[in-house]
C-alpha positions in Angstrom: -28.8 -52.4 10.5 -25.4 -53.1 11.2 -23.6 -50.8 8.2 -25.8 -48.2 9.3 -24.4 -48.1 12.7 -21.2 -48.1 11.9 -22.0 -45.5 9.0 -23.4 -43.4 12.5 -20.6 -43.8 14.5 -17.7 -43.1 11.9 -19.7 -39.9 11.3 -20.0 -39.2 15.0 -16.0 -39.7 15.4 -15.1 -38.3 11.7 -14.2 -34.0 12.6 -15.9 -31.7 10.6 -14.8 -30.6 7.4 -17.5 -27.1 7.1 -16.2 -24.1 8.5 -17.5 -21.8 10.1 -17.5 -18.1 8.4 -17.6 -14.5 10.6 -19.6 -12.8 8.1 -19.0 -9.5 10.6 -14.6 -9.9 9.8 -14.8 -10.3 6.6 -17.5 -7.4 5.3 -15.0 -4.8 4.8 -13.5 -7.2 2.0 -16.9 -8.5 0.9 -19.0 -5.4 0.7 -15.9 -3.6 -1.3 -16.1 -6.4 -3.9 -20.2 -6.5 -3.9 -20.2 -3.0 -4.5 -17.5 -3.6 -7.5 -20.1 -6.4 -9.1 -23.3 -3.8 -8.7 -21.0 -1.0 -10.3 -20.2 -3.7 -13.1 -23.9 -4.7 -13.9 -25.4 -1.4 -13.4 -23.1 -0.1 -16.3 -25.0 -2.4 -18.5 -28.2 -0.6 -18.1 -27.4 3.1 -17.0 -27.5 5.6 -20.2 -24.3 7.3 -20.9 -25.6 10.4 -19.1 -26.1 8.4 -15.9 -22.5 7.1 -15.8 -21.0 9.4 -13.3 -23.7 7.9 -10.7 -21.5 5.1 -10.7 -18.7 7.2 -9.6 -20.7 8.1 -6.3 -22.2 4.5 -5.8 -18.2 3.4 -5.9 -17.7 6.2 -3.0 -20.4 5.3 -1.0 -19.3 1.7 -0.8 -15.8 2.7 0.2 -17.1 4.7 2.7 -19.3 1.7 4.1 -16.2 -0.6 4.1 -14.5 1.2 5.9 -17.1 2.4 8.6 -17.6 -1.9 9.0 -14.3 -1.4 10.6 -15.7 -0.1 13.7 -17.3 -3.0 15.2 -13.9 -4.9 15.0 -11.7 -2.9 16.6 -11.2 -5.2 19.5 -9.2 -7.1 16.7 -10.4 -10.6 18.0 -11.9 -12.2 15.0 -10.6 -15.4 12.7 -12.5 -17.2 10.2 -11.5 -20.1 7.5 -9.8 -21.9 10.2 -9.0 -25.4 10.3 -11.3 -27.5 12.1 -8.3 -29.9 13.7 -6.3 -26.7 14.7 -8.5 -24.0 15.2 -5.6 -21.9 15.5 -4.7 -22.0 12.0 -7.1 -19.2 10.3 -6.7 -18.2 6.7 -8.6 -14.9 7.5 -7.5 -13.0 11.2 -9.2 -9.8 11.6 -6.6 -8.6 14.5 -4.9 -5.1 15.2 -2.5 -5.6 12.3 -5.0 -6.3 9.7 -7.9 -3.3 10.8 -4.7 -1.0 10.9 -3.7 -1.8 7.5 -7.3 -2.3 6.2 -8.3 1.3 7.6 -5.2 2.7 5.3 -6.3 0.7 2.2 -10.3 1.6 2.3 -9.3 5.4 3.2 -6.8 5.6 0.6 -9.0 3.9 -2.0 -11.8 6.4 -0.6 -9.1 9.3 -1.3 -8.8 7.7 -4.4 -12.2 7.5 -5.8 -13.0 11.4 -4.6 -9.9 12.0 -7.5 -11.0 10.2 -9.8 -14.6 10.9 -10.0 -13.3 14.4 -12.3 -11.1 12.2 -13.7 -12.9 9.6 -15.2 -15.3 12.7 -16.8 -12.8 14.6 -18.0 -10.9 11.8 -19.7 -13.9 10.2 -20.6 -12.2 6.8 -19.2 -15.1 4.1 -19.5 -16.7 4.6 -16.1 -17.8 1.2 -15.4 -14.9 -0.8 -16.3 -13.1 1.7 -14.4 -14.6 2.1 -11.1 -14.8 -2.3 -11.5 -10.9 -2.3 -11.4 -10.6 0.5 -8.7 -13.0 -1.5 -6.5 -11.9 -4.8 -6.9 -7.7 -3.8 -6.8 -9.0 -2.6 -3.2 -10.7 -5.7 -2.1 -8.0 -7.9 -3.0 -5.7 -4.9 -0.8 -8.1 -5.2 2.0 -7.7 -9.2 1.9 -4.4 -9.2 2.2 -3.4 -8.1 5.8 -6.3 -10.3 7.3 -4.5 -13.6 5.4 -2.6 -16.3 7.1 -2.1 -18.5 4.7 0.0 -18.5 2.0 -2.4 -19.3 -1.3 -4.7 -16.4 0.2 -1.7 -14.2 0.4 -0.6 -14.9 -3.4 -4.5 -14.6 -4.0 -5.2 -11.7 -2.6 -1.5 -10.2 -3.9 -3.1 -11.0 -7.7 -6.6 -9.4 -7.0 -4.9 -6.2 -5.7 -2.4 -6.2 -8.8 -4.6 -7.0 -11.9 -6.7 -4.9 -12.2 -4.2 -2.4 -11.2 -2.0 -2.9 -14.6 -5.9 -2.1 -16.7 -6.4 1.2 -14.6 -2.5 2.2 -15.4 -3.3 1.7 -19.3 -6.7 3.2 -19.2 -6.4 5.9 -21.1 -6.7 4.9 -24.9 -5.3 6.0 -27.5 -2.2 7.1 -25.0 1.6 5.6 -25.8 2.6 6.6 -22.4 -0.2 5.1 -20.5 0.0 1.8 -22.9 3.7 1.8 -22.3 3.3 2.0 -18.4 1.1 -0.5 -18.1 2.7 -3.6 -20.1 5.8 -2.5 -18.6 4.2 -3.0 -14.9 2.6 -6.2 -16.2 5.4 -7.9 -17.4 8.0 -7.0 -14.3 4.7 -7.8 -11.6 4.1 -11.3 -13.7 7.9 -12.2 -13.5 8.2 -11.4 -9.5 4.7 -13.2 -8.8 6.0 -16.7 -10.8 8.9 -16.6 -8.8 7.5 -15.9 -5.7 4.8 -18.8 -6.2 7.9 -21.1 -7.0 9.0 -20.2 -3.1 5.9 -20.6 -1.7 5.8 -24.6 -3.4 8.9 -25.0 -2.0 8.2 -23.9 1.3 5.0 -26.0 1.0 7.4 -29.0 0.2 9.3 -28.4 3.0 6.7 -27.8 5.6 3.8 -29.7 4.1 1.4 -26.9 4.8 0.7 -23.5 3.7 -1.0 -21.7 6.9 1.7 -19.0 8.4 1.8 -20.2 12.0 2.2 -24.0 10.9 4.9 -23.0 8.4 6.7 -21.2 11.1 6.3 -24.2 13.4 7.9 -26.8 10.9 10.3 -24.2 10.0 12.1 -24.7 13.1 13.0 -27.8 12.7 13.3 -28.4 9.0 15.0 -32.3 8.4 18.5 -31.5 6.9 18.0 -33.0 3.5 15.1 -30.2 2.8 17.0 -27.2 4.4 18.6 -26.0 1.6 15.1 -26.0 -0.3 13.4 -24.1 2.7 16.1 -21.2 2.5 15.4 -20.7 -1.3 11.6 -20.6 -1.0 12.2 -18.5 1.8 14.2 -16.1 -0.5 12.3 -16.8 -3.8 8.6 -16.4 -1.6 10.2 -12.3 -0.9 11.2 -11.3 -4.1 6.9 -10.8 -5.5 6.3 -8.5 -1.8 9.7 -6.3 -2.3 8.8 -5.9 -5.8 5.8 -4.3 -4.8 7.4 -2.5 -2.3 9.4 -0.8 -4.8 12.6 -1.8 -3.3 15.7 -1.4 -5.0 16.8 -3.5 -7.4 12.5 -4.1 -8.4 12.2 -0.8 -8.6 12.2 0.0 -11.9 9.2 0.0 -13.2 7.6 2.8 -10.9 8.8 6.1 -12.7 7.8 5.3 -16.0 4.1 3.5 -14.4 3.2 6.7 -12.4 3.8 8.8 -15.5 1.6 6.8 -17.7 -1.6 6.0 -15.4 -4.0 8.8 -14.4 -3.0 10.9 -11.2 -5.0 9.5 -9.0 -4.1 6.2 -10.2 -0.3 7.0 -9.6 -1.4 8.3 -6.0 -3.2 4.4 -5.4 0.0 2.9 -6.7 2.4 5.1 -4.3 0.0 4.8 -1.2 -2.4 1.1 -1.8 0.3 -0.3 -3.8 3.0 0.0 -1.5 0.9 -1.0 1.4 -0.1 -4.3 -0.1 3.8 -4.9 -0.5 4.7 -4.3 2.9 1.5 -6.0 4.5 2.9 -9.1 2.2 6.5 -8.4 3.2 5.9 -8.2 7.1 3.5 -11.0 6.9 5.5 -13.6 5.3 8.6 -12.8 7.7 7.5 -11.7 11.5 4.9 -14.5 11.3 6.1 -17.4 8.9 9.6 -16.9 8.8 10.9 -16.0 11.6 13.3 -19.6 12.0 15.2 -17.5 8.5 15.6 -14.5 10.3 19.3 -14.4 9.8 19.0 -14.5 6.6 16.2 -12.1 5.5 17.0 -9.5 8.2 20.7 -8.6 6.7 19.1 -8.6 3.0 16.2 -6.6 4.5 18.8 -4.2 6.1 20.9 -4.1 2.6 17.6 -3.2 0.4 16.7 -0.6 2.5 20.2 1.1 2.4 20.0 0.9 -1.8 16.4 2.3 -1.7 16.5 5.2 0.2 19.5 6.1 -1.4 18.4 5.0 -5.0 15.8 6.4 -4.6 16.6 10.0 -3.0 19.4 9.9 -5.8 17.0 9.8 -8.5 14.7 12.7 -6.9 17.6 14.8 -6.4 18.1 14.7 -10.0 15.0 16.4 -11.5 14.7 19.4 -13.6 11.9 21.5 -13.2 11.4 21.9 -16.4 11.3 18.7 -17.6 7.6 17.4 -18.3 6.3 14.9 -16.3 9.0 15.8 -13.5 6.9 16.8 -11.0 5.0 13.1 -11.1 8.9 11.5 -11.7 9.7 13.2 -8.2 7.0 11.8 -6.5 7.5 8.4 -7.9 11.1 8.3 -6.8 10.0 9.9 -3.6 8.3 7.1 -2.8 11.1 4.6 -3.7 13.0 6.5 -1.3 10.4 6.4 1.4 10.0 2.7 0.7 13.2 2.4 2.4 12.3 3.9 5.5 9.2 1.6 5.5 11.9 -1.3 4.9 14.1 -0.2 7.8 12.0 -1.7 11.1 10.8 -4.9 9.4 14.6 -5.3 9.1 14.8 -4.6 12.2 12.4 -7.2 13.4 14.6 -9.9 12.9 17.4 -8.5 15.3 14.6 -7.3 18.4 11.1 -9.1 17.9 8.4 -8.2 15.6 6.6 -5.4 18.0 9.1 -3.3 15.7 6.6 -3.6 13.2 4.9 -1.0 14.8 7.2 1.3 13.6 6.7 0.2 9.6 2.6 0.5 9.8 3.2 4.2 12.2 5.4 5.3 9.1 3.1 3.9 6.5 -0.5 6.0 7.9 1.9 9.1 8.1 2.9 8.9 4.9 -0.3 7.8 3.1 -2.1 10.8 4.1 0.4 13.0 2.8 1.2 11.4 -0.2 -2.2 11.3 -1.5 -2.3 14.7 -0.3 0.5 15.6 -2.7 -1.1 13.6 -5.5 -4.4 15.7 -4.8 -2.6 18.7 -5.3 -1.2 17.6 -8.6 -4.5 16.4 -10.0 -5.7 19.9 -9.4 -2.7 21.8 -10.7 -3.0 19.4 -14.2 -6.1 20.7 -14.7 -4.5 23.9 -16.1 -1.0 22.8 -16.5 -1.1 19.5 -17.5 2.7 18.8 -18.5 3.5 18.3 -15.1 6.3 20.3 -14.2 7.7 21.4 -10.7 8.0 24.9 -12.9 4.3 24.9 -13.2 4.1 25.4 -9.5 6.1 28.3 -9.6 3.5 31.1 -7.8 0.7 28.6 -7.0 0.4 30.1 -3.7 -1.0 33.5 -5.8 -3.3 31.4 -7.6 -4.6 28.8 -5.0 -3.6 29.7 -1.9 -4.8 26.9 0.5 -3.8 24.5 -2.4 -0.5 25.7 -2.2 -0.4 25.8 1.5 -1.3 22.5 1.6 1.3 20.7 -0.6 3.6 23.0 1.4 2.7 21.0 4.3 2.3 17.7 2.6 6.0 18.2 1.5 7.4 19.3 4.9 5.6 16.4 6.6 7.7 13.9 3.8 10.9 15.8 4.6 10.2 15.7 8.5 10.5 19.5 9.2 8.0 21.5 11.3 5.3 22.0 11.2 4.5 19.0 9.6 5.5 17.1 13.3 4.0 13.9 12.1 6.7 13.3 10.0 9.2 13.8 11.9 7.8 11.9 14.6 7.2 8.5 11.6 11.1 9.0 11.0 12.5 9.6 15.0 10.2 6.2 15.7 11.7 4.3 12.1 15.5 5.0 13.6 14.9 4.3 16.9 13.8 1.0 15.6 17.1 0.7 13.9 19.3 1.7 16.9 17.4 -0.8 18.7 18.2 -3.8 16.7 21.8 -2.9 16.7 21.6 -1.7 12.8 24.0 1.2 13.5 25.1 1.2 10.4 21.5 1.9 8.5 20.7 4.4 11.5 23.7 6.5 9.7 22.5 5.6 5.8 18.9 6.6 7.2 20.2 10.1 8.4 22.4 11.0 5.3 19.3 10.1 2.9 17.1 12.3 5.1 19.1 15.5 4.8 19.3 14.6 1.4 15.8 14.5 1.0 15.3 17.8 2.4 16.9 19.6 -0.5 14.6 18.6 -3.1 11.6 19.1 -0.7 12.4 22.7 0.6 13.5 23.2 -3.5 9.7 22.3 -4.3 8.1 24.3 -1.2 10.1 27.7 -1.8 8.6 27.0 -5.6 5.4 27.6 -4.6 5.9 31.2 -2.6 7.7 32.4 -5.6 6.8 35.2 -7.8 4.4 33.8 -10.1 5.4 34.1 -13.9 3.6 35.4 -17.3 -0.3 35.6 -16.2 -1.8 33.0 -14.4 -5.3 31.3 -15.4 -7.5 29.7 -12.7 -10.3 27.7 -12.6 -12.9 26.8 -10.3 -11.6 23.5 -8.3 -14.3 20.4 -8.8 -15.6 20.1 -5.4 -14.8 16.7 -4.7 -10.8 17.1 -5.7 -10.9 20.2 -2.9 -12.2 17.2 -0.6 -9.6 14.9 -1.1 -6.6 17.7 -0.6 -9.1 19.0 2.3 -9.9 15.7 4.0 -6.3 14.6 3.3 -4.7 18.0 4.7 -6.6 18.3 7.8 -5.5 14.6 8.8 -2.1 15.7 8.2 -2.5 18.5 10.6 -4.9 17.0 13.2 -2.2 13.9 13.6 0.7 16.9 13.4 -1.3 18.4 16.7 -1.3 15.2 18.4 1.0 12.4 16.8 0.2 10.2 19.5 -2.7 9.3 18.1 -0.8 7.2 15.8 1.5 6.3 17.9 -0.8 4.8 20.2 -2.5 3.0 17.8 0.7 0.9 16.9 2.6 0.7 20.0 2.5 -2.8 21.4 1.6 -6.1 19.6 -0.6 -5.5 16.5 -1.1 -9.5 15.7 -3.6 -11.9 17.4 -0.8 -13.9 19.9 
């Protein structure tokens, strides 16, 4: 009678080790994975003439995911917490994370409109296909909601493997093949050394959960100082690699050119978002006791990739296959260094200049995917990607070419794509604000820089067509994905606020 009393009372006294799961935060992540499973089994059983229903059941699930954003937009939520310090959560649904989930589930939405053509046309296998696309987004749409850092790696992996099987995709293709155990090999090498910072910032701290880790950071005993720093460094190296940040920037030309378009528009848009997400994450909220020391190498890699990366896309024939694909991708190395330029700037003026980062990132992932749209349609007729092969499009497609016109102003930041120039204004204000003079300057030089290759590529398309030109009826749901794309170019264009709004302020649960 006695044991069992005591059995009762421990248990009465002992804290609870279950906890407690908000199915509601966490169904953008879980229905996008669900989805990914159904698409996986149902390939089993669908005949081959039934495949492209898989396609649509991949859309529609994307398109659910994301409308489950709704009900959190009071960003309020946190799950996986501990139960003796309920305010370390593993999974916070807050203004930072719906913002950045919003830009991953639209983007993989984008996405899937591209490649439902795609996949038929290339007669890529369907299932396995639309399994990788869905489950690279779930692991994207986990990662701004994580506060820990196992979930962060986690999620970092789930976004990134299946990505390397979608770049390699296309049998039978050098290229592709090429691409993708080059992107392999560089990702596995910047995630082992990453995950040897993050045991070394575990061995410092003793925990793994951001807000503990920034706690214990602060007052690190001096005999494990010099181990915290190089976790610190070692933990950034796997988030700027997928940033595309100069000097882990090399694999992105050669990867863009050997996946599928719309695969290369999900690495340029998703792919980069997960980096940053990562990037912002791991510094604003668990690092910020080391902001002396990642802000100036922040400040430094942002200087070397927007002008790397402007450089490279400066250098582009237009003749040269593949060179309208190799702009893009250093385009986006170069615009990576805009997105670098506030989360630098955090560590000088407070992490609301984050704000900046994720205002630049929505500006620019609807009008890159635009521009990847564009190029999908193009390399239905033309498929050696050239910037000559644009030469006259606006004779041919019109609205096609009016569109990439606008996508491409809106990266330079010219009028009338006012959105852009907006993202850019609010990234060196950030800059000015921290005291970062000096990258202010870089920024400015590497923006009228840009504008040559840009306006180069725009003039191209009012041009007077050459030789005879041979068009084909767009597939309907490519048109969406430059229509849906171009009109949210123009609508935020009209009324830039919008975004402005939407990341002014704090974006993370206080």
């Amino acid at each position: 009678m006695t044991a069992t009393t005591d059995l009762t009372v421990l248990s009465a006294e002992a804290p609870s080790l279950v906890q407690s799961v908000d199915w509601l935060a966490i169904a953008p992540v879980v229905i996008t994975a669900a989805v990914g499973l159904v698409v996986l089994v149902a390939d089993l059983f669908l005949a081959e003439r039934h495949k492209p229903a898989l396609g649509w059941i991949s859309v529609a699930g994307l398109a659910v995911a994301t409308a489950t954003l709704l009900p959190l937009r009071a960003g309020d939520r946190a799950t996986f917490c501990l139960t003796g310090d309920p305010e370390a959560c593993s999974y916070v649904a807050d203004h930072f994370t719906l913002v950045i989930q919003f830009l991953v589930l639209a983007g993989a939405l984008v996405t899937a409109l591209l490649s439902v053509t795609a996949v038929r046309d290339t007669r890529m296998p369907a299932g396995e296909y639309w399994f990788l696309l869905l489950s690279s987004a779930a692991g994207a749409a986990l990662l701004p909601a994580s506060r820990d850092l196992a979930t962060l790696i986690v999620a970092l992996e789930v976004a990134s493997l299946p990505a390397f099987a979608l770049v390699g995709m296309r049998r039978g293709d050098r290229l592709s093949s090429e691409a993708a155990l080059k992107f392999f090999l560089s990702s596995v090498t910047a995630t082992a050394v990453s995950l040897m910072g993050v045991s070394f910032v575990y061995a410092a701290t003793g925990s793994l959960h951001l807000t503990q880790v920034a706690d214990r950071l602060e007052d690190v005993p001096g005999q494990l100082d010099t181990l915290a720093m190089a976790g610190v460094a070692l933990t950034l190296v796997g988030f700027a690699f997928k940033t595309a940040a100069v000097p882990f920037h090399f694999w992105v030309p050669d990867t863009y050119v050997g996946a599928p378009l719309p695969i290369a528009g999900y690495l340029s848009v998703i792919g980069k978002a997960v980096g940053f997400t990562g990037l912002i994450l791991v510094t604003v909220i668990a690092f910020p006791a080391y902001s002396d020391i990642w802000g100036p190498a922040l400040a430094v890699l942002a200087a070397l990739t927007m002008t790397l990366g402007n450089a490279a896309a400066l250098r582009q024939s237009p003749d040269r296959p593949n060179s309208a694909v190799r702009l893009l991708a250093w385009s986006s190395v170069g615009q990576a260094g805009y997105l670098l330029v506030p989360i630098a700037a955090a560590a000088y003026s407070g992490r609301d200049q984050i704000g900046s980062t994720v205002a630049y990132a929505l500006m620019y992932a609807a009008v890159n995917l635009g521009a990847f749209a564009v190029a999908a349609l193009v390399a239905r007729t033309k498929p050696l990607h050239r910037i000559s092969d644009y030469r006259g499009l606006y004779a041919e497609r019109p609205l096609a070419a009016l569109s990439l016109g606008f996508f491409l102003l809106c990266l330079a930041g010219l009028p009338p794509g006012i959105i852009g120039l907006f993202a850019k204004v609010t990234v060196f204000r950030s800059a000015v604000d921290a005291g970062l003079g000096w990258l202010a300057v870089v920024m400015a030089i590497n923006v009228v820089i840009a504008l040559y290759y840009y306006l180069r590529w725009t003039a191209l398309l009012f041009r007077t067509p050459e030789g005879a030109q041979t068009r084909t009826r767009a597939p309907w749901p490519v048109a969406a994905a430059i229509v849906v794309t171009a009109i949210t170019a123009v609508v935020l264009s009209g009324a830039p606020e919008l975004i402005l709004r939407v990341t002014s302020g704090s974006l993370f649960a206080q």
